[in-house]
N, CA, C and O atoms as CSV, one atom per row, in Angstrom:
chain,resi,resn,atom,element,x,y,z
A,1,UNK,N,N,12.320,14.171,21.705
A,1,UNK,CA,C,13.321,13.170,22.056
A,1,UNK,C,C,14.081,12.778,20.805
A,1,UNK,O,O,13.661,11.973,19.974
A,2,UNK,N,N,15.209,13.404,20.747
A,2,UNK,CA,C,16.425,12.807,19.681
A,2,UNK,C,C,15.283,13.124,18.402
A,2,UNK,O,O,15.081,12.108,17.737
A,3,UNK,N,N,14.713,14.011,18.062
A,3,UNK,CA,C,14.227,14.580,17.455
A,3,UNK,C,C,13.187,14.161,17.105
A,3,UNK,O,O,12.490,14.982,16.510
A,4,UNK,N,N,12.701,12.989,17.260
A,4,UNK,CA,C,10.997,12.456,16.991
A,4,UNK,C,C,10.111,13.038,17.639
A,4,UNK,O,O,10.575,13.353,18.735
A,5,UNK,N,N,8.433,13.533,17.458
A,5,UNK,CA,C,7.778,13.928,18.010
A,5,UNK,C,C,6.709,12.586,17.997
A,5,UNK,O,O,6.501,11.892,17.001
A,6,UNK,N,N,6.139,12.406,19.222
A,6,UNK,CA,C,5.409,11.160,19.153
A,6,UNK,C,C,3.593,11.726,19.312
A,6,UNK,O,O,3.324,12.613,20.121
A,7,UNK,N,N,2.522,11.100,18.466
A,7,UNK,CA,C,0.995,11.471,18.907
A,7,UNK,C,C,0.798,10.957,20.280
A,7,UNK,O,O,1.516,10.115,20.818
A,8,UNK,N,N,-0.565,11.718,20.969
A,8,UNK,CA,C,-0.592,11.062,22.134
A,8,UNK,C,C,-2.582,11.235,22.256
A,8,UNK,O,O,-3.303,12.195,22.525
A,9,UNK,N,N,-2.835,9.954,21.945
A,9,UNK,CA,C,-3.932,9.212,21.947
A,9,UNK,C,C,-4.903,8.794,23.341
A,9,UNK,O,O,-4.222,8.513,24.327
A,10,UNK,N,N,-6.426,8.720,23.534
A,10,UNK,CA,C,-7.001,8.364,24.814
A,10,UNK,C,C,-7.738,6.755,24.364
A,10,UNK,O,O,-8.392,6.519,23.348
A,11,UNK,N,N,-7.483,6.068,25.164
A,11,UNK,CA,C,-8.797,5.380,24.880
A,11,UNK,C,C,-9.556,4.966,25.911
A,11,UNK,O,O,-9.033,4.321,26.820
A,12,UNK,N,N,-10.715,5.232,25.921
A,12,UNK,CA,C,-11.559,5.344,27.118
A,12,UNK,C,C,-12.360,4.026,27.511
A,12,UNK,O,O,-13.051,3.707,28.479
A,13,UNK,N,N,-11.972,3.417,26.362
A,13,UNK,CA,C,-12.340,1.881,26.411
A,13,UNK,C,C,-11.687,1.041,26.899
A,13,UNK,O,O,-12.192,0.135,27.563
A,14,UNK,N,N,-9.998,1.189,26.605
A,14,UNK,CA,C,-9.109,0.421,27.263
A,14,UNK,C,C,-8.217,1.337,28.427
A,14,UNK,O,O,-7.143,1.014,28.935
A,15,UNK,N,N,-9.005,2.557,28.671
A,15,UNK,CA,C,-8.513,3.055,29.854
A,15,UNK,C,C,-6.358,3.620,29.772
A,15,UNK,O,O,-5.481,3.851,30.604
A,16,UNK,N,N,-6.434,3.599,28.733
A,16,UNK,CA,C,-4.956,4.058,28.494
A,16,UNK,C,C,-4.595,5.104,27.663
A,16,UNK,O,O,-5.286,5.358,26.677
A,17,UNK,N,N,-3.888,5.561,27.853
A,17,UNK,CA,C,-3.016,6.773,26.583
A,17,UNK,C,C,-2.056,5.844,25.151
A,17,UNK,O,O,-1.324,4.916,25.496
A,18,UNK,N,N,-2.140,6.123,23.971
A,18,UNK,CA,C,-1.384,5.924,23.254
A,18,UNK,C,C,-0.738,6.990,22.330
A,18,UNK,O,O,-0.976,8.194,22.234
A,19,UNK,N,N,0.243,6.113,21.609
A,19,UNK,CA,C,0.617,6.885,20.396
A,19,UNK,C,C,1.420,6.191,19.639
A,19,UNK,O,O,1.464,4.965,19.739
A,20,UNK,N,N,2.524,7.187,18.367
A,20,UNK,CA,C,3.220,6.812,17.941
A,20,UNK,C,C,4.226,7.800,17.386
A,20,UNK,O,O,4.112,9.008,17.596
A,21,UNK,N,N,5.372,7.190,16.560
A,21,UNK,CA,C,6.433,8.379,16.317
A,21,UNK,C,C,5.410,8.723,14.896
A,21,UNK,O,O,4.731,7.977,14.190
A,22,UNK,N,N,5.695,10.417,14.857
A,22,UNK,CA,C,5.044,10.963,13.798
A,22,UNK,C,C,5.984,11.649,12.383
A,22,UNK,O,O,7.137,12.057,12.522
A,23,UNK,N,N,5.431,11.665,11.398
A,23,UNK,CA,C,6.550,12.286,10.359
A,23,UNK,C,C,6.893,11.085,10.035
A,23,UNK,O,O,7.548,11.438,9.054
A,24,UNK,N,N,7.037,9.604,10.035
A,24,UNK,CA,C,7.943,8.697,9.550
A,24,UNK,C,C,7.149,7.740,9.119
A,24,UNK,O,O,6.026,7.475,9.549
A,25,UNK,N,N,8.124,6.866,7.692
A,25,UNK,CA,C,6.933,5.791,7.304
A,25,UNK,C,C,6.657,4.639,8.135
A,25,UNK,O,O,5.869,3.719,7.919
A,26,UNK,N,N,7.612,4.878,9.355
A,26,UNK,CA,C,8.124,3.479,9.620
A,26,UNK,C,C,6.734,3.420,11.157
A,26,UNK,O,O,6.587,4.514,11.701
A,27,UNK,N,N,6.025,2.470,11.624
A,27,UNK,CA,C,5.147,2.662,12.817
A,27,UNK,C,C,5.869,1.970,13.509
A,27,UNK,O,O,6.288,0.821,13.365
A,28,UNK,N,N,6.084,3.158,14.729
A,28,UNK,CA,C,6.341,3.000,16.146
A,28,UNK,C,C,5.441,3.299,16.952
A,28,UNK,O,O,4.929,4.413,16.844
A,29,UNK,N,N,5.059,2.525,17.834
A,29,UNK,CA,C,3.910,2.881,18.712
A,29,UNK,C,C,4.717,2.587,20.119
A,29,UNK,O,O,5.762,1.965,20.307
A,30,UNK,N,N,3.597,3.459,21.288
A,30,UNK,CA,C,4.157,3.292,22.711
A,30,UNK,C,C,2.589,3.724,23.589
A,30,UNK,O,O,1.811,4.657,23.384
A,31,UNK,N,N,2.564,2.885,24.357
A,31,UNK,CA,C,1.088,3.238,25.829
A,31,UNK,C,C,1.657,3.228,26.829
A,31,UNK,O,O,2.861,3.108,27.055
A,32,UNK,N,N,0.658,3.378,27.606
A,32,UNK,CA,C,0.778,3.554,29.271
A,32,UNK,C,C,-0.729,3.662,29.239
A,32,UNK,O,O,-1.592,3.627,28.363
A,33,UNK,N,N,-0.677,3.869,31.099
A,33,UNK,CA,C,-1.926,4.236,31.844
A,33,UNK,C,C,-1.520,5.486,32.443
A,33,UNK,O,O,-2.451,5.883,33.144
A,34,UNK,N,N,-0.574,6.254,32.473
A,34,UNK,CA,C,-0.891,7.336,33.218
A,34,UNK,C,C,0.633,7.826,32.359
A,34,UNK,O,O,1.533,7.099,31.937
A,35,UNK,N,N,0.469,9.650,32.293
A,35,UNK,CA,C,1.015,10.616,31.193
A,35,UNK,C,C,2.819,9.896,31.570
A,35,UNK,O,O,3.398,9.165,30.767
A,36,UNK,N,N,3.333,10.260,32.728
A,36,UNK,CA,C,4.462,9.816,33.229
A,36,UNK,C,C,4.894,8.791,32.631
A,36,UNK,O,O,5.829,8.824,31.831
A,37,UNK,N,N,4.103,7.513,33.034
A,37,UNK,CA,C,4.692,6.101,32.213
A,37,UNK,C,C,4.546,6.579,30.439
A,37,UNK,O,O,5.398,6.267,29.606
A,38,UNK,N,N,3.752,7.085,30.238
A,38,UNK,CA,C,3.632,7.373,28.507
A,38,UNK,C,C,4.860,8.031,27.809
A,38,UNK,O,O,5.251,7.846,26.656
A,39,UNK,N,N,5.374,8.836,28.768
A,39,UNK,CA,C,6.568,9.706,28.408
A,39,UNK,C,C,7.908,8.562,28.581
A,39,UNK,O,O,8.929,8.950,28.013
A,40,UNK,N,N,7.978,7.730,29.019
A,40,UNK,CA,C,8.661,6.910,29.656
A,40,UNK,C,C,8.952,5.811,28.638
A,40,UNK,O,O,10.051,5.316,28.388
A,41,UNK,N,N,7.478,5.447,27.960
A,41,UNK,CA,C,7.378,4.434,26.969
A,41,UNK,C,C,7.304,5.305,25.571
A,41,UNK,O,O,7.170,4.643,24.542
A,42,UNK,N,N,7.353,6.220,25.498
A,42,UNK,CA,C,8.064,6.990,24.193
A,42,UNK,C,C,9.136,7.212,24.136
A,42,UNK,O,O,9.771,6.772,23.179
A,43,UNK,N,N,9.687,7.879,24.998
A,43,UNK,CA,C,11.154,7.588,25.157
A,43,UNK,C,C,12.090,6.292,24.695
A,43,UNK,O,O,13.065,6.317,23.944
A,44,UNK,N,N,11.523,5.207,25.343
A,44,UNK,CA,C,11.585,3.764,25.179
A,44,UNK,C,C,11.625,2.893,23.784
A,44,UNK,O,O,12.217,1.835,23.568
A,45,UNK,N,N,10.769,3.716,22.871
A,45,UNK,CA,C,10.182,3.359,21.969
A,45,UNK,C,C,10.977,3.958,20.692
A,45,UNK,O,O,11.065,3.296,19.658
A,46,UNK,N,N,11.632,5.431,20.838
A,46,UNK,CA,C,12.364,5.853,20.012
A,46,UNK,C,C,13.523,4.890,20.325
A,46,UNK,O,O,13.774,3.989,19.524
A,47,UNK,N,N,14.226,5.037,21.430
A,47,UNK,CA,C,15.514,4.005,21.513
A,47,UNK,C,C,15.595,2.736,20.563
A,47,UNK,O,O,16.486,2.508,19.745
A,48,UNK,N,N,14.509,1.979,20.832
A,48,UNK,CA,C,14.331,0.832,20.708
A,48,UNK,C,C,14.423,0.971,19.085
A,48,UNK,O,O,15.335,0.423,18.466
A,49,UNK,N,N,13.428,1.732,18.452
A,49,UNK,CA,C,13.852,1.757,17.190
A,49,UNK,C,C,14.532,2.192,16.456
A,49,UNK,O,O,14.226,1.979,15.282
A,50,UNK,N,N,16.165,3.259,16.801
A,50,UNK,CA,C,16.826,3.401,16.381
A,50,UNK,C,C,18.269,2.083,17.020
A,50,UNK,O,O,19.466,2.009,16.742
A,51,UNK,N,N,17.487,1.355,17.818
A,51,UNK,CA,C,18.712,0.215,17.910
A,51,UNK,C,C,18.277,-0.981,16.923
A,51,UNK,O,O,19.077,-1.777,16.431
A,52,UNK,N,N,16.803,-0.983,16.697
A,52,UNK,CA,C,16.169,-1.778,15.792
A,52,UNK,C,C,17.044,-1.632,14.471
A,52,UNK,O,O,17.725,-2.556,14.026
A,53,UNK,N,N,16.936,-0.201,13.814
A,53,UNK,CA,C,17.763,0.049,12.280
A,53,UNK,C,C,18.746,0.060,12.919
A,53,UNK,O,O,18.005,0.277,13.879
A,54,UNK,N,N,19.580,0.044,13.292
A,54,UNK,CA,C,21.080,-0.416,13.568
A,54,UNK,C,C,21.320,-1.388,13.440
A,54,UNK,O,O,22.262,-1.578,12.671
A,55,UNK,N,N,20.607,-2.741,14.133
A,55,UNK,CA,C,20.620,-4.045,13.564
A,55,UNK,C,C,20.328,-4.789,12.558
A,55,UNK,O,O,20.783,-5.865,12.169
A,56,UNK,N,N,19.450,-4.043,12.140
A,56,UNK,CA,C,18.786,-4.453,10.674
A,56,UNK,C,C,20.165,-3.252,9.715
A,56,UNK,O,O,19.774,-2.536,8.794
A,57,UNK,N,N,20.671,-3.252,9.860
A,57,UNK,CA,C,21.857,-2.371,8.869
A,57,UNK,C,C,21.270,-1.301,8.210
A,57,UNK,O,O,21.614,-1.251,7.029
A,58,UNK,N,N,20.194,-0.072,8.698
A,58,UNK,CA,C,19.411,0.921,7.969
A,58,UNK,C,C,19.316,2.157,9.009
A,58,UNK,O,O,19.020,2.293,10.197
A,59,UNK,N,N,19.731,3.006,7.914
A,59,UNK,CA,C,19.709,4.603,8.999
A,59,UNK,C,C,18.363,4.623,9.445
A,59,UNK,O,O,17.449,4.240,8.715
A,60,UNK,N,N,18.150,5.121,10.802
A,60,UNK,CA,C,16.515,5.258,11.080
A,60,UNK,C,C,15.635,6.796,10.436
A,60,UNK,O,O,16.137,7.920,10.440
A,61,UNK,N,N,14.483,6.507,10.012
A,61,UNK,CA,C,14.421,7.817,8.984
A,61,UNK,C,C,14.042,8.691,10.499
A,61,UNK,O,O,13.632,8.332,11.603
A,62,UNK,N,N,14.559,10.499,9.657
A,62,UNK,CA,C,13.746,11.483,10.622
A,62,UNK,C,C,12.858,12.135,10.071
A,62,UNK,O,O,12.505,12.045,8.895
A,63,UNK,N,N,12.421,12.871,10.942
A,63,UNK,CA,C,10.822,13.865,10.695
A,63,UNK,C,C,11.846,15.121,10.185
A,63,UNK,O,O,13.070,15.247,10.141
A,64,UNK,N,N,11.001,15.753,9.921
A,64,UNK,CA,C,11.113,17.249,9.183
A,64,UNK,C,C,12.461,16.984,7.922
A,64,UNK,O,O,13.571,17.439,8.201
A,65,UNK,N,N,12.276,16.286,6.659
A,65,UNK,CA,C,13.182,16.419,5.586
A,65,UNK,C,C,13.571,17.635,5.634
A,65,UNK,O,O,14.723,17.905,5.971
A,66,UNK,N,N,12.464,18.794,5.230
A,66,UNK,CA,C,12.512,19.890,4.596
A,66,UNK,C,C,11.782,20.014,3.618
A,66,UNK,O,O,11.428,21.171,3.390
A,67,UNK,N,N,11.383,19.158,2.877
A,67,UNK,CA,C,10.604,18.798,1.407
A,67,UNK,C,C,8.749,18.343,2.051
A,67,UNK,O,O,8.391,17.333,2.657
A,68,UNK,N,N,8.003,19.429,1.645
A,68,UNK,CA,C,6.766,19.227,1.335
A,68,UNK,C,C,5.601,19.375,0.177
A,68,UNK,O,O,5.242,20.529,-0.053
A,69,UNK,N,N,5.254,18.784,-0.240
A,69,UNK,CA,C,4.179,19.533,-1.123
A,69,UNK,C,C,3.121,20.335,-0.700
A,69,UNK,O,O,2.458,19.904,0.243
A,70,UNK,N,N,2.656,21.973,-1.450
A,70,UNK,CA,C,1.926,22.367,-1.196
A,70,UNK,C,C,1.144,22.416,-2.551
A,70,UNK,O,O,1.626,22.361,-3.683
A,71,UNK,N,N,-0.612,22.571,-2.063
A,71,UNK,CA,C,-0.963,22.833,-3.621
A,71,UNK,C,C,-2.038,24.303,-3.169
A,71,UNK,O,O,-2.848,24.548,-2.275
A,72,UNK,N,N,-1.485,25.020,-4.349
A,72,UNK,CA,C,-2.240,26.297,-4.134
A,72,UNK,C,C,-2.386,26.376,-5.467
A,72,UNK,O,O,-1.715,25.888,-6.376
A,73,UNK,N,N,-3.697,27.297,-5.472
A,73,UNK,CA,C,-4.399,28.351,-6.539
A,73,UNK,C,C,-3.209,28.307,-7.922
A,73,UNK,O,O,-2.011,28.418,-7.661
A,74,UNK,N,N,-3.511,28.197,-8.845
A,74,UNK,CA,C,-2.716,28.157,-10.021
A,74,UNK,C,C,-2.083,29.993,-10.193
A,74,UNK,O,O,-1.009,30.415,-10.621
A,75,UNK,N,N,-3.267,30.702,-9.663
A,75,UNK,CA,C,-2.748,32.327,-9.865
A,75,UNK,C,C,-1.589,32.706,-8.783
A,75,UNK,O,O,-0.538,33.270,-9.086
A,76,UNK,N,N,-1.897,32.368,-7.694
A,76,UNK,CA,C,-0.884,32.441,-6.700
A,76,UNK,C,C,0.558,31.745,-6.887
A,76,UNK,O,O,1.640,32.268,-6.619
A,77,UNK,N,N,0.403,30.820,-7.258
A,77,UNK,CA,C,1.574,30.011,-8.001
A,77,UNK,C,C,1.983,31.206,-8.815
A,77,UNK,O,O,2.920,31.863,-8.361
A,78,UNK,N,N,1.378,31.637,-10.058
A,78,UNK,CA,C,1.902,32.326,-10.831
A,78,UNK,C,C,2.687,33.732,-10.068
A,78,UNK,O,O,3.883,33.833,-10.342
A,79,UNK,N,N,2.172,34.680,-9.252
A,79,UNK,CA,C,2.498,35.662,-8.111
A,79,UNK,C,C,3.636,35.136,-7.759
A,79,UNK,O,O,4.698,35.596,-8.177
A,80,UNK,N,N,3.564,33.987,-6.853
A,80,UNK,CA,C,5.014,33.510,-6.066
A,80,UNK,C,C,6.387,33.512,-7.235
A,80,UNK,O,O,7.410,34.128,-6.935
A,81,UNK,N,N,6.298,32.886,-8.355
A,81,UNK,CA,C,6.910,32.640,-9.221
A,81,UNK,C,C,7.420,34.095,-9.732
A,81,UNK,O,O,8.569,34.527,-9.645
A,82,UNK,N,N,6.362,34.701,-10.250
A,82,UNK,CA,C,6.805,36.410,-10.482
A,82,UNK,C,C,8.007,37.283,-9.716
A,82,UNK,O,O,9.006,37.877,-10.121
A,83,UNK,N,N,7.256,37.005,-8.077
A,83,UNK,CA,C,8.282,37.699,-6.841
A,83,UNK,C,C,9.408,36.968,-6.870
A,83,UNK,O,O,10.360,37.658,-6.506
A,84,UNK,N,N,9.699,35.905,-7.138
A,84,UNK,CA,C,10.421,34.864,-6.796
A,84,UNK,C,C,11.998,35.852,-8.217
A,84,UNK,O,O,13.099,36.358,-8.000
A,85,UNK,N,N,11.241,35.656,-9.368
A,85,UNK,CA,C,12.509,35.914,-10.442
A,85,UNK,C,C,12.691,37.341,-10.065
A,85,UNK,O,O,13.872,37.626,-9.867
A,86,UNK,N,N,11.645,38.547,-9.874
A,86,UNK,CA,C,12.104,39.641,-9.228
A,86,UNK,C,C,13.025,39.741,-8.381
A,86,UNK,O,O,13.929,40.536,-8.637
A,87,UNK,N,N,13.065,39.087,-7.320
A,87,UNK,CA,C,13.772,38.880,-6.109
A,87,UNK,C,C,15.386,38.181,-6.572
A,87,UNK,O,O,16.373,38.061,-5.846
A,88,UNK,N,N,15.233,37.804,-7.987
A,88,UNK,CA,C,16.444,37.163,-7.837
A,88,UNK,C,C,16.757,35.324,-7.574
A,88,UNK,O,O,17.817,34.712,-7.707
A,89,UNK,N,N,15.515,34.858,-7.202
A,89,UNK,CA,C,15.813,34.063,-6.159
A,89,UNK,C,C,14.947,32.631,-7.085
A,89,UNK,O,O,14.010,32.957,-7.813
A,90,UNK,N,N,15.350,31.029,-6.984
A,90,UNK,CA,C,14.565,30.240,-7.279
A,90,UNK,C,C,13.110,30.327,-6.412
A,90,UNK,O,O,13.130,30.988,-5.374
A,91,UNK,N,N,11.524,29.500,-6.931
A,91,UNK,CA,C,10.608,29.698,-6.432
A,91,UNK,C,C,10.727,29.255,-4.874
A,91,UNK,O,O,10.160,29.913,-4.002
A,92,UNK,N,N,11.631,27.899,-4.524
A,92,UNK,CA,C,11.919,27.337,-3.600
A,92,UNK,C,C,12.289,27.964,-2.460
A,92,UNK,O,O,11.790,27.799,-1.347
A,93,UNK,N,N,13.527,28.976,-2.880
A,93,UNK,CA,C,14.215,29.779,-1.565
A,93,UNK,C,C,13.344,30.638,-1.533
A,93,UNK,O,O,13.102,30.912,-0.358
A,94,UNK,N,N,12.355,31.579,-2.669
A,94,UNK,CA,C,11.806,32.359,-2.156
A,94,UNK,C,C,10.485,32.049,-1.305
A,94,UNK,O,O,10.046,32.920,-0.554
A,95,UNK,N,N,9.871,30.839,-1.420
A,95,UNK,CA,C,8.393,30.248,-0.500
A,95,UNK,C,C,9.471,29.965,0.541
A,95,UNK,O,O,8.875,30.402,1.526
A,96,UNK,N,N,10.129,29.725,0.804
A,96,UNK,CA,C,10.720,29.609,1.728
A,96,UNK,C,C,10.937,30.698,3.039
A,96,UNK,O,O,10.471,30.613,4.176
A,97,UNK,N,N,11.771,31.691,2.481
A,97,UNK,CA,C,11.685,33.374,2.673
A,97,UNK,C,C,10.488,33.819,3.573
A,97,UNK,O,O,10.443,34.196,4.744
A,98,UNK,N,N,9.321,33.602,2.396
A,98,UNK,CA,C,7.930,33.997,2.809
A,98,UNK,C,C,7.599,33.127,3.881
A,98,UNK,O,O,6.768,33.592,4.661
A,99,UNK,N,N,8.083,31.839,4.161
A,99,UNK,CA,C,7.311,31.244,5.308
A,99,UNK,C,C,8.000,31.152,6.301
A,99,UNK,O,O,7.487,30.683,7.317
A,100,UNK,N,N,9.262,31.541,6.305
A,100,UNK,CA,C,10.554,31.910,7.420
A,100,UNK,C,C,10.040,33.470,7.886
A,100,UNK,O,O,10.027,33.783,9.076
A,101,UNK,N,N,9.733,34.157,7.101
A,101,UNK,CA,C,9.474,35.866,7.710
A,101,UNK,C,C,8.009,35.386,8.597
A,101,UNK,O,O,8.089,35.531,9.817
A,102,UNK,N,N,6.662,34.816,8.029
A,102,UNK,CA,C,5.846,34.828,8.521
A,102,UNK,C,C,5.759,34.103,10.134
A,102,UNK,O,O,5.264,34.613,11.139
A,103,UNK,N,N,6.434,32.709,9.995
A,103,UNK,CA,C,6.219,32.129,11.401
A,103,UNK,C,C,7.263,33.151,12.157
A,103,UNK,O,O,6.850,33.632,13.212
A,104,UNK,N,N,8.205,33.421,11.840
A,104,UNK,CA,C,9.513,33.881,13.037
A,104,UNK,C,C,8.837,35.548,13.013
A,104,UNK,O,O,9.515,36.491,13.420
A,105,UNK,N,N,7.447,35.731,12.487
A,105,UNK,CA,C,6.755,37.524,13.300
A,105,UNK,C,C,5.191,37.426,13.711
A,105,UNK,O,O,4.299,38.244,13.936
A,106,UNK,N,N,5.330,35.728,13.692
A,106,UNK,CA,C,4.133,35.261,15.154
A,106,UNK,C,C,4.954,34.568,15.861
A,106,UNK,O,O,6.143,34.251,15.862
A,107,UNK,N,N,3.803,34.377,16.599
A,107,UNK,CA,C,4.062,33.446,18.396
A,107,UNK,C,C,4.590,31.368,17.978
A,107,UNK,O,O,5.181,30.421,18.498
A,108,UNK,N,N,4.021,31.651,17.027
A,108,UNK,CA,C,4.296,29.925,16.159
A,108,UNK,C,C,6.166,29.323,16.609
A,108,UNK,O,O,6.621,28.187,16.742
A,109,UNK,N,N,6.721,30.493,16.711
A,109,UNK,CA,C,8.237,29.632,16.549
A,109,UNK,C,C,8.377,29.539,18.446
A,109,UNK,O,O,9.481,29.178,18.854
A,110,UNK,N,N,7.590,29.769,19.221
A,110,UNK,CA,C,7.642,29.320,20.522
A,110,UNK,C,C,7.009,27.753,20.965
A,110,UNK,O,O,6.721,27.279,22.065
A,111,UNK,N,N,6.931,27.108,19.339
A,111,UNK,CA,C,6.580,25.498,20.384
A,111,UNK,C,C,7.686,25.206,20.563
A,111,UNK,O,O,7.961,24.198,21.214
């Protein structure tokens, strides 16, 4: 929905589904009792808080920047870096490359 992906939580104690918007610093949460109303009150819940930063005068943040940290093996670092000036290419576009070829020749780019 308008690009947020929201968690979706049980609690068996209070007999309801929850969650919240994910990827962002900001907590949005939304429940129900049954999946329908949950979808309903996520929906609800993104709105609400991109009319929220509108009033408060602040862009609402989104999920997926583009920017993550990974931490790997100091040798592999060194490898990536190697292929990377071979290739021509900063380390950035080329981990990039490598993780654009890998998901788009599995089943991964069908969520």
């Amino acid at each position: 929905m308008k690009g947020y992906i929201g968690s979706i939580e049980y609690s068996s104690e209070d007999k309801c589904f929850y969650g919240k918007l994910e990827m962002i610093d900001d907590v949005v949460t939304f429940e129900a009792t049954t999946a329908e109303d949950l979808e309903k009150n996520f929906r609800h819940a993104v709105d609400e808080y991109i009319e929220t930063c509108k009033q408060l005068g602040r862009e609402p943040q989104k999920t997926y920047k583009g920017v993550f940290n990974v931490r790997i093996d100091p040798l592999l670092h060194k490898k990536f870096y190697l292929e990377a000036r071979r290739a021509g290419m900063s380390l950035n576009a080329f981990v990039g490359q490598v993780l654009q070829k890998e998901v788009l020749s599995n089943e991964y780019n069908k969520v």
